[in-house]
Each structure stands twice: as structure tokens, then as C-alpha cells.
DOGUZA-858745 format. One line per field, with one value per residue (C-alpha): y, z, x; chain. Coordinates in nm, 2 decimals. Layout:
REM residues N
c2 (Y, ...)
c3 (Z, ...)
c1 (X, ...)
lumvex (A, ...)
REM end
This chain:
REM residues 422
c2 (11.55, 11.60, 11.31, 11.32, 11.35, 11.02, 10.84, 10.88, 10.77, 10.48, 10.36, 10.41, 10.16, 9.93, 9.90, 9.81, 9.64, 9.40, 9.32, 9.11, 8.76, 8.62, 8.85, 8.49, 8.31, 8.58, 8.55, 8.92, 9.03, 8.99, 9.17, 9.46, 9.45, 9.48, 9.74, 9.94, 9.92, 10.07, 10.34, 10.46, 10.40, 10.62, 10.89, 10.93, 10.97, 11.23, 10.96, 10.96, 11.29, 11.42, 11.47, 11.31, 11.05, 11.33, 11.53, 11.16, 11.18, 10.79, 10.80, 10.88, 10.65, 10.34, 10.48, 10.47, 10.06, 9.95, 10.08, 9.94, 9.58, 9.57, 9.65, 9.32, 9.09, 9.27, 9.43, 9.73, 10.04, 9.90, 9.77, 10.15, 10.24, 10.02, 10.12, 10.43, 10.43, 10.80, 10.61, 10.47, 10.34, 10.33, 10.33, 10.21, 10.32, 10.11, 10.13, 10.44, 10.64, 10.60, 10.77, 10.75, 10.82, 11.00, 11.17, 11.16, 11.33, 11.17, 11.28, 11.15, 11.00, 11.06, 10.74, 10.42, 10.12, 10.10, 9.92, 9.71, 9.40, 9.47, 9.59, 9.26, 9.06, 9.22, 9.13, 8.77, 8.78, 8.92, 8.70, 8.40, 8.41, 8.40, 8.09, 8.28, 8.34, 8.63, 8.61, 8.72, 8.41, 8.52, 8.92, 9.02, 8.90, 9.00, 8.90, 9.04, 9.16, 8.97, 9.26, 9.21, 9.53, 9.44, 9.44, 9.42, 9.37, 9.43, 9.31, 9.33, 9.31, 9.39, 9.72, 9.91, 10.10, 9.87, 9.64, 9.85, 9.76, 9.88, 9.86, 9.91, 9.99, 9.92, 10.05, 9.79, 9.92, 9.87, 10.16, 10.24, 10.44, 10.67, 10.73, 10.81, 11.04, 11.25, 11.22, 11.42, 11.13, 11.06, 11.24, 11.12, 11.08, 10.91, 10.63, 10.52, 10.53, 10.29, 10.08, 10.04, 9.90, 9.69, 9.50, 9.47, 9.28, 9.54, 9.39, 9.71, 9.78, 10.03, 10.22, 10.47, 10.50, 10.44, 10.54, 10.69, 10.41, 10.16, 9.87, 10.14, 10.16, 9.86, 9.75, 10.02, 9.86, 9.54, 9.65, 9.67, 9.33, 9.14, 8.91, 8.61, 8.55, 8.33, 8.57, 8.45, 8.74, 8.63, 8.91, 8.89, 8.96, 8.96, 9.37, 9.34, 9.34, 9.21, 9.21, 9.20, 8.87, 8.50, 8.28, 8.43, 8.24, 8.39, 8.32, 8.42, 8.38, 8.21, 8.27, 7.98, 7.81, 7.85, 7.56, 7.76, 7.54, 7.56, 7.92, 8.01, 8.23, 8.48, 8.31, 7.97, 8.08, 8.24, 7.89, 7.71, 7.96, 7.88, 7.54, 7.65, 7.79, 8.20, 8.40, 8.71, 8.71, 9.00, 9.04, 9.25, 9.37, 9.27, 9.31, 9.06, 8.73, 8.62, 8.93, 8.70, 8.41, 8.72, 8.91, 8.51, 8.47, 8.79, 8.71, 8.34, 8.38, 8.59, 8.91, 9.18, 9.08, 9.36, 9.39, 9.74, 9.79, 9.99, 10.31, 10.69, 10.73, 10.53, 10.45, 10.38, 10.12, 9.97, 10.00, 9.78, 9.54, 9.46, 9.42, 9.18, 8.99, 8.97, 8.84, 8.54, 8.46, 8.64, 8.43, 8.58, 8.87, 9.17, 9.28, 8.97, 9.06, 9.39, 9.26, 9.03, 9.37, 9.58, 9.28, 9.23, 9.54, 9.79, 10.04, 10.19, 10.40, 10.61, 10.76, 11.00, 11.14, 11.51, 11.77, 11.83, 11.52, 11.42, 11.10, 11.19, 10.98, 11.13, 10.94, 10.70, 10.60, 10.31, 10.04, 10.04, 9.79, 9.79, 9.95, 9.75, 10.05, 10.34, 10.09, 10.25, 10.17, 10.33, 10.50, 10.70, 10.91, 10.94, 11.15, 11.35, 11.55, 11.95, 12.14, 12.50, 12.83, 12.84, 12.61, 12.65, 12.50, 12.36, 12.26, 12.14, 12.22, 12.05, 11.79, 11.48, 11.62, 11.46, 11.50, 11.54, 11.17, 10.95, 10.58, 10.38, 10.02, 9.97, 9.61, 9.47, 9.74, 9.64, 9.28, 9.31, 9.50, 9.85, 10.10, 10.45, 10.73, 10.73)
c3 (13.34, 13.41, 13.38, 13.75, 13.84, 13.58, 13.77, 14.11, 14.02, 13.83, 14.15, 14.38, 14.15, 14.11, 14.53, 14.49, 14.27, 14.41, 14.68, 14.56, 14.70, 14.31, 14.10, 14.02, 13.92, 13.68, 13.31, 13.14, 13.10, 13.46, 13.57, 13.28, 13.47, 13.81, 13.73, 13.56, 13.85, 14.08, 13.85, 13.89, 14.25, 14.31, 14.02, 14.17, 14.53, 14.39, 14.33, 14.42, 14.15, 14.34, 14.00, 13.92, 13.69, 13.51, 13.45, 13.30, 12.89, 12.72, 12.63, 12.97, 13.14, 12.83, 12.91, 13.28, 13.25, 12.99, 13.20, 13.52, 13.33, 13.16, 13.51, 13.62, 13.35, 13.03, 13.01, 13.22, 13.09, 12.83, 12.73, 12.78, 12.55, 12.24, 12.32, 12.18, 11.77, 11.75, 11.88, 11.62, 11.84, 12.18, 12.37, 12.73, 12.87, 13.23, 13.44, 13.48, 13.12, 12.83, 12.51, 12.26, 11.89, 11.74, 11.45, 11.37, 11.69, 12.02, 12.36, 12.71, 12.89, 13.26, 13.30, 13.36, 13.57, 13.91, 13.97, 13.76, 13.89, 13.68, 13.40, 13.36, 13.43, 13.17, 12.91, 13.02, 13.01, 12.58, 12.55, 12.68, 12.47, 12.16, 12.28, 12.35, 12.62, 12.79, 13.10, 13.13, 12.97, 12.66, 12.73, 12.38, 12.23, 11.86, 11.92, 11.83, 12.01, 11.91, 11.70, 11.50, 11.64, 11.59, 11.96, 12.06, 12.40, 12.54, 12.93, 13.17, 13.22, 12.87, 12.91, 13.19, 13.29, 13.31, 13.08, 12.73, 12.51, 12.14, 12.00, 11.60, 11.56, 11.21, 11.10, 11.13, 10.76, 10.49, 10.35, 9.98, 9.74, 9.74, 10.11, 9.97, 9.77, 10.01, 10.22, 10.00, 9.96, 9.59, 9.28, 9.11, 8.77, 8.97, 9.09, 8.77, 8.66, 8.95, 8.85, 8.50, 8.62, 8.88, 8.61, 8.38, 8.65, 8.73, 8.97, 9.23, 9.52, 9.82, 10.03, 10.30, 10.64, 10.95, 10.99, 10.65, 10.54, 10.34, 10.46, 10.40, 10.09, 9.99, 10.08, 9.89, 9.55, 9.65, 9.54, 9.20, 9.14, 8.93, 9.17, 9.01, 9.07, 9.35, 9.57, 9.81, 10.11, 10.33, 10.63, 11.03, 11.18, 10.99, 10.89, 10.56, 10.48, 10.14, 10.08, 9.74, 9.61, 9.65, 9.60, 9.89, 10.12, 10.37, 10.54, 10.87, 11.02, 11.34, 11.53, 11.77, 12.04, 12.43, 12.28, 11.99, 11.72, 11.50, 11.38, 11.03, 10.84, 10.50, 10.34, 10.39, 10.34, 9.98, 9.85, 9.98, 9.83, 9.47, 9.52, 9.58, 9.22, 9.32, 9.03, 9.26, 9.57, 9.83, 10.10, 10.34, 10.39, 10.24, 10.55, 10.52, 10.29, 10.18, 9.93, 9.67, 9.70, 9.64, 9.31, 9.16, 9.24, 9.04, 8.78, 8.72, 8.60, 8.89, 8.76, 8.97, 9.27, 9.56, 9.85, 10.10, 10.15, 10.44, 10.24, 10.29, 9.89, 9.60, 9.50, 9.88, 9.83, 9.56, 9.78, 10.07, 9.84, 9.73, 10.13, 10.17, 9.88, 10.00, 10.38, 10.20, 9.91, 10.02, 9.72, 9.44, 9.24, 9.32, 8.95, 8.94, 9.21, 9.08, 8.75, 8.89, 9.12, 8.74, 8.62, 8.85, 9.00, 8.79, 9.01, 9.32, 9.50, 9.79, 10.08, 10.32, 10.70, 10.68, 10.88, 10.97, 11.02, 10.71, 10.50, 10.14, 9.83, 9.72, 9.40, 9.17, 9.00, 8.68, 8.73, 8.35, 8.44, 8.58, 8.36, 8.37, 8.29, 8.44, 8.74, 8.84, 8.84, 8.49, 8.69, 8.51, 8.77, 8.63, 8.93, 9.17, 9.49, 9.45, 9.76, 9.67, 9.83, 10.03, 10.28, 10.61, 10.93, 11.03, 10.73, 10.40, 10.05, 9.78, 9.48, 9.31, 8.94, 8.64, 8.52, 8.14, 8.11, 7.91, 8.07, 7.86, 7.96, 7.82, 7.74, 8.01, 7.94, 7.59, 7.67, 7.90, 7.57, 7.72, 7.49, 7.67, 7.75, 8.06)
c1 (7.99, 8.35, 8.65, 8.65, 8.30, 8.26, 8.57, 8.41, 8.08, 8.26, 8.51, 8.15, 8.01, 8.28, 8.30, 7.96, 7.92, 8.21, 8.02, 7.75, 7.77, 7.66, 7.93, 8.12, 7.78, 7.61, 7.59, 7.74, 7.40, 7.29, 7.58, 7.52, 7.15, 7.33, 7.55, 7.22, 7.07, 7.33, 7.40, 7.00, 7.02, 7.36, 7.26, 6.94, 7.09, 7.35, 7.58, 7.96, 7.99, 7.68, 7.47, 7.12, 7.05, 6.83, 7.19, 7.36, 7.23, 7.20, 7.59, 7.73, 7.51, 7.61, 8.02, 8.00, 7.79, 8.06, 8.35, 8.22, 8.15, 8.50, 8.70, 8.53, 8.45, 8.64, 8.99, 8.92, 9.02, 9.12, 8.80, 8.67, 8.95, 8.89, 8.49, 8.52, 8.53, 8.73, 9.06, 9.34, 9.58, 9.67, 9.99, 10.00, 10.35, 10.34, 9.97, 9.97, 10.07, 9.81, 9.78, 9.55, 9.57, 9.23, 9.21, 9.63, 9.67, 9.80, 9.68, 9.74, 9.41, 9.32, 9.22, 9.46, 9.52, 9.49, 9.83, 10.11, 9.91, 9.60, 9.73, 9.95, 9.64, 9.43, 9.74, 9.75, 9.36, 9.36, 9.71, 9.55, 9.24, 9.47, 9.61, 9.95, 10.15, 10.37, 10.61, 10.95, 11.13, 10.90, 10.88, 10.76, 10.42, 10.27, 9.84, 9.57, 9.22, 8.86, 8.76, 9.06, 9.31, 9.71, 9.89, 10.21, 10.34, 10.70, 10.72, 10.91, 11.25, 11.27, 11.01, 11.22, 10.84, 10.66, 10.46, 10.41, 10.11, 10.07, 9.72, 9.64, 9.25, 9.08, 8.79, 8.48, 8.35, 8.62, 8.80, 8.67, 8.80, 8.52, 8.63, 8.94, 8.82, 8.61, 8.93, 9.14, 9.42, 9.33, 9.12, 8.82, 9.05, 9.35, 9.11, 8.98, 9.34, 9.42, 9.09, 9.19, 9.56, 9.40, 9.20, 9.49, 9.67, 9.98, 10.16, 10.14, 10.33, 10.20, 10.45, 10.46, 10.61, 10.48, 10.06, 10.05, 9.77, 9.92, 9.67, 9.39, 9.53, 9.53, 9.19, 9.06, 9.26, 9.13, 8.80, 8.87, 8.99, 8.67, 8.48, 8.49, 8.85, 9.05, 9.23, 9.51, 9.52, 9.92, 9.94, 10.11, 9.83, 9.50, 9.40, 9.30, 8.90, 8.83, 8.53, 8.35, 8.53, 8.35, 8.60, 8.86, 9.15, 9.26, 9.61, 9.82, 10.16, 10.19, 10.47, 10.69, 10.52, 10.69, 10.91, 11.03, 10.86, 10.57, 10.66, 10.48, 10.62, 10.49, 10.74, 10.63, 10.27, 10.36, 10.53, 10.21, 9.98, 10.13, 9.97, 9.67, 9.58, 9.57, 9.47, 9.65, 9.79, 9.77, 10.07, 9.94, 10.36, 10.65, 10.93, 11.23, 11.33, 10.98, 11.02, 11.22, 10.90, 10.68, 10.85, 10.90, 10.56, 10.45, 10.68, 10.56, 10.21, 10.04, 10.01, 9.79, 9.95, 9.91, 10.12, 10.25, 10.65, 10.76, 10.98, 11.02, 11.02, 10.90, 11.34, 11.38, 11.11, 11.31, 11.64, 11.42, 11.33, 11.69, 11.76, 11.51, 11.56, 11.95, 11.83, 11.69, 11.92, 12.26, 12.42, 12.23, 12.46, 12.29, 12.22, 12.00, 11.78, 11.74, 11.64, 11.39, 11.26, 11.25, 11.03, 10.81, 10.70, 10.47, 10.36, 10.44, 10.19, 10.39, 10.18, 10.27, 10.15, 10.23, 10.30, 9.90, 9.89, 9.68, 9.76, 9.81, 9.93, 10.22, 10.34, 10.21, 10.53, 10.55, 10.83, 10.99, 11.27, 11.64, 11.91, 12.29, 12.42, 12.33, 12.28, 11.94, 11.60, 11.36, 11.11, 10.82, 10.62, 10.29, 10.10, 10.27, 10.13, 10.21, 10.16, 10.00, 10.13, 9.80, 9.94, 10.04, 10.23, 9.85, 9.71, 9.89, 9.69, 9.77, 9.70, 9.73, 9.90, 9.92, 10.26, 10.36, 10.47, 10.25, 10.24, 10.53, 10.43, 10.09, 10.11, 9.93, 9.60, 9.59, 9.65, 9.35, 9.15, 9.20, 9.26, 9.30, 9.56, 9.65)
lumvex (A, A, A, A, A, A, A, A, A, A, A, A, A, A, A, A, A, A, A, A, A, A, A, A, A, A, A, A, A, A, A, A, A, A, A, A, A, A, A, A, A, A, A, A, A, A, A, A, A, A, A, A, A, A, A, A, A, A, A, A, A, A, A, A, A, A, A, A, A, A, A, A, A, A, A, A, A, A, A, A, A, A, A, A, A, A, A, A, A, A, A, A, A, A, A, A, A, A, A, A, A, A, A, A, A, A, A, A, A, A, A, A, A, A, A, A, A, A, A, A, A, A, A, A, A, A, A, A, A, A, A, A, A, A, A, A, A, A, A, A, A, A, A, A, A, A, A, A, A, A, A, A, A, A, A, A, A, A, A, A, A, A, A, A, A, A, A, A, A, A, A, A, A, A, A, A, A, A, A, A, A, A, A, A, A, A, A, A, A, A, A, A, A, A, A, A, A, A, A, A, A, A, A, A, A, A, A, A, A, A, A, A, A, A, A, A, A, A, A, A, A, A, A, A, A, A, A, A, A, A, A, A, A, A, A, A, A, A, A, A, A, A, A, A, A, A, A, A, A, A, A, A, A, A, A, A, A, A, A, A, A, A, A, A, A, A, A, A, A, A, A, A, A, A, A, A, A, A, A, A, A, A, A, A, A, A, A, A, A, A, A, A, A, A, A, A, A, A, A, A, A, A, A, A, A, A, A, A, A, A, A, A, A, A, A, A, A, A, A, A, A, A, A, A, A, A, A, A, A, A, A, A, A, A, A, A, A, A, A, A, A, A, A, A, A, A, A, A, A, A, A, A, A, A, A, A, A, A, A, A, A, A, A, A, A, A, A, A, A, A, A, A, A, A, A, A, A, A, A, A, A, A, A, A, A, A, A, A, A, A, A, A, A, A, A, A, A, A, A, A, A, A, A, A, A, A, A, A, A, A, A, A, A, A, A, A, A, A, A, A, A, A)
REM end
């Protein structure tokens, strides 16, 4: 069936579908019967696309019910949209520009809104249920959907084509670091590595840039820490799926009310988190002045803390943090923060989205402290992606190397009674 065979026959249901005297009265699964109904009547009749039921296999027939439902109980398109498993992220330029995100490569959809009108009412509709609100006194919005996808909207007059939505998808099964390893991002020896610093409480740092799987990331390191500890998870918008640990809190920002009060922030959640005896605590991003709570935190007794940084290199992530340390304590000497950043962070993992799109890691860097007088950071890259010759423009080859440098700050492995190379 083509897109605009499946659009025809999905409009001819919708006008029909409209029409029933009970539509305001039925439960969601009388109207899923209604709409089953119609869709056997019109596909055995030819339909709108003029093709039999016979020619419509079980997942066309499940699309066209779901899309029909959703343009008049769920979130229309939308709802069709987030429906299908394949898409990342979407982008919704105004009602009538979409584009999808599957497999790291965008792509414009056929399919949008019929008008301004219902897109807007479909926000308010997803806005609403979060027990938020968006109008042009407050034009941008951070939410979230019920199966947990990030979204931000910008309206208008703020968005000059219209309203613009922003959906972040997450996978409903948690990222493991077997997956990882069948995804090419890490090697079988690289994830023990990580394993064995995960248990001896390094206090690691994720970074990337924009979709190169930092949050993936980190859920796949979360797996390692030992289950019967208390883990303290601080994120925006709730991403993160821990899942093999007992004795788990989980905590999110709120943002200000209409009013401009009862705003939340990571910062305030990290200081209340201390109190609430954390053997590690897990930031899902580090992005302004709660970085200083965070590197105190990791330096006063909660070792293993996790946490992602946005950064285009593993020094640039060290360069970030000094910025948002400075945002929240502007009078602390420089050379001070940076020796609290040398003391606190261990590791740095750096991830990357390349050119074919694919998300690799890139570094995995040790921290060995701040140095007065050279005035730069001791680093000690310990694995390092090389790209081989057999690459292309398409499709980057390459590995995760060992370097030459042995790992200089073992304390915390022998500490923890490991006893390896690494």
C-alpha cells in the first residue's frame, strides 16, 4: 500500500468515523472496535485507496486503526509518529513540516497536521497531562510524553513558523553493554576495563556532543555498580533506566509554575541528595552551577559517582566544567576550581556521532590531577579510537586501541582488592 493510498483510506475513515452520534460516550476500546469495523467495511468495498481488505497484511490494517484512534482520542499524527519503534526523534517544524530521526538519519514524513489549530491542540493536550502549561505569555515548555520521551516546545511568537515540537525517543529495553558491544561503540576487553573502575568507585565522567549517546552510555555503566548499594539517579527530565539495583531513588527538576515559583533545580536536588545517605550518585548531565555541588559531592565521600557533560573533546569537557563551576561560585580563584575538577574527576569517557552517522567511543582518558605549573590538566589516555585506511565517506572503520600508557592512578582498584594491569 502506498503513503497515499494509506492517507485516503485513513481521511475516509476518519469522516466516518466522526459521525457516530456515541463518539463522545465510548470507552477507547469501543471506539478501536468502531474503527475495526469501518476499516473491514471500506477495505472490503475497495475502500477510499480502492484495495481489499485481502491486499491490507496485519501491520497495515494495526497502522491505519492506531492512526485513525489517535487523530480522535490520542495526539494524531503524532501518536502515529511515536507508534513506530524505528524513530529517534522527531522534529515538527509548524503543522505542516515533520522529520523524523531513524537509524541516525533524518527524513521528512508525508504525513502532518491538518492545520496550526490541531497541531497546537494536540500540544496543549500532552502539555496538559503533565500538569504544565504553554501559551504565548509562556512560549517555551521542557515536558515529557507518558512513555517517558524528552519534548521541548517553542510557540509562537517566539517560533516564527509556527509551533515547533522536539521529541527525544528512548529505547523501552535498557541499553546494556553487551549491546554496546554488538554495536561496535566498545570492545569486549574495554568493558571489563570499565567494569573493574565502576566497582572501584572512579568517579567517571561521560561526554559527547549532541546524539552521540551519552545517556545510552551511561545506563550501560550503571550496570556494573554492585546491587546492594543506595543509588541517587538527579536528571531534567527522567531518561535514565537503572535497572538491576534494589535500593534506588529516583529524582527530577521541576521547573517554575505560571507564577514563576516552585522551580527545582539539579542543584538543589544534589544538596538534598547528600542527606539522604547515597552510596553514589548519578547526574544524568552536568549543564550550569550545580557542577560545583556535584565535584564536592564526589570529593566528600561519594566516590563512583556517574554523570554525562556536554564537550567536543575530553580537555573541552574539562574547560565546560570550569565554566559551570564559575556560573555558580564566580568568587572562587580559578586555580581552585580546577584543583577540585583534578580531584574529583577520574575518568572521562568521550563519544562521538561520525560522519556515517554511527556513535563511537572515542577516548577513555584518566584524570591524574591539575598541575599549577604548567597550568593544564595531567591527562593519561588509556584507549583511543583509530580509524583504519579501509574507511570511507559512508562508512567509518575503526577501533577502540589500547595505547602504550599503563593506568597511573591505581589506588582506588587496589583499595577495592583489585589487583590487575590495566
Amino acid at each position: 500500500m502506498t503513503d497515499q493510498d494509506r492517507n485516503e483510506l485513513i481521511a475516509l475513515l476518519k469522516s466516518e468515523v466522526h459521525q457516530n452520534p456515541d463518539l463522545t460516550v465510548m470507552s477507547d476500546e469501543e471506539l478501536r472496535r468502531v474503527i475495526a469495523r469501518a476499516l473491514e467495511e471500506k477495505g472490503s468495498r475497495g475502500g477510499g485507496s480502492g484495495r481489499a481488505l485481502f491486499a491490507l497484511n496485519f501491520k497495515e490494517k494495526s497502522y491505519i486503526t492506531t492512526a485513525v484512534f489517535e487523530s480522535i482520542r490520542g495526539l494524531g499524527v503524532l501518536g502515529q509518529i511515536i507508534g513506530d519503534p524505528e524513530v529517534t526523534e522527531v522534529m515538527i517544524n509548524g503543522f505542516d513540516h515533520i522529520f523524523v530521526e531513524r537509524a541516525g538519519r533524518l527524513s521528512r514524513l508525508e504525513n502532518h497536521f491538518e492545520s496550526r489549530q490541531e497541531l497546537e491542540t494536540v500540544i496543549t493536550k500532552f502539555v496538559s497531562q503533565a500538569g504544565r502549561a504553554v501559551n504565548e505569555s509562556e512560549p517555551i515548555v521542557d515536558t515529557h510524553l507518558e512513555d517517558g520521551s524528552r519534548v521541548n516546545v517553542v510557540m509562537p511568537p517566539v517560533a516564527l513558523n509556527g509551533p515547533i515540537v522536539t521529541i527525544r525517543r528512548f529505547p523501552k529495553e535498557a541499553m546494556t553493554v553487551e549491546k554496546l558491544i554488538d554495536y561496535g561503540s566498545i570492545t569486549p576487553e574495554v568493558a571489563e576495563v570499565l567494569e573493574l573502575l565502576v566497582r572501584a568507585r572512579y568517579n567517571v565522567f561521560v561526554s559527547g556532543g549532541t546524539g552521540s549517546g551519552k545517556t545510552t552510555f551511561l545506563n550501560a555503566l550503571s550496570n556494573f555498580i554492585p546491587r546492594d548499594e543506595r543509588i541517587i539517579t538527579i536528571e531534567d527530565s527522567a531518561e535514565l533506566q537503572i535497572r538491576n539495583i534494589d535500593n534506588l531513588v529516583r529524582l527530577e527538576t521541576r521547573n517554575a509554575g505560571p507564577d514563576g515559583t516552585g522551580a527545582i533545580s539539579i542543584q538543589m536536588l544534589i544538596k538534598s541528595a547528600l542527606r539522604m545517605r547515597p552510596d553514589r550518585i548519578v547526574v544524568g548531565e552536568v549543564r550550569g552551577a550545580e557542577a560545583l555541588d556535584m565535584l564536592q559531592a564526589m570529593n566528600t565521600g561519594h566516590d563512583g559517582s556517574l554523570s554525562t557533560g556536554h564537550a567536543n573533546s575530553t580537555y573541552d569537557m574539562l574547560s565546560r566544567l570550569e565554566t559551570m563551576v564559575l556560573q555558580g561560585a564566580a568568587g572562587l580563584p580559578l586555580e581552585a576550581i580546577r584543583q577540585q575538577i583534578g580531584s574529583a574527576v577520574d575518568i572521562i569517557i568521550h563519544l562521538s556521532r561520525l560522519r556515517d552517522k554511527s556513535r563511537k567511543t572515542m577516548e577513555v582518558v584518566e584524570i591524574l590531577g591539575y598541575n599549577p605549573e604548567t597550568r593544564r590538566f595531567n591527562t593519561n589516555t588509556l584507549y583511543e579510537f583509530r580509524e583504519l585506511p579501509e574507511s570511507s565517506k559512508d562508512k567509518v572503520m575503526g577501533r577502540l586501541t589500547r595505547t602504550e600508557n599503563p593506568m597511573r592512578n591505581t589506588q582506588k582498584l587496589e583499595s577495592a582488592g583489585i589487583y590487575r594491569t590495566i
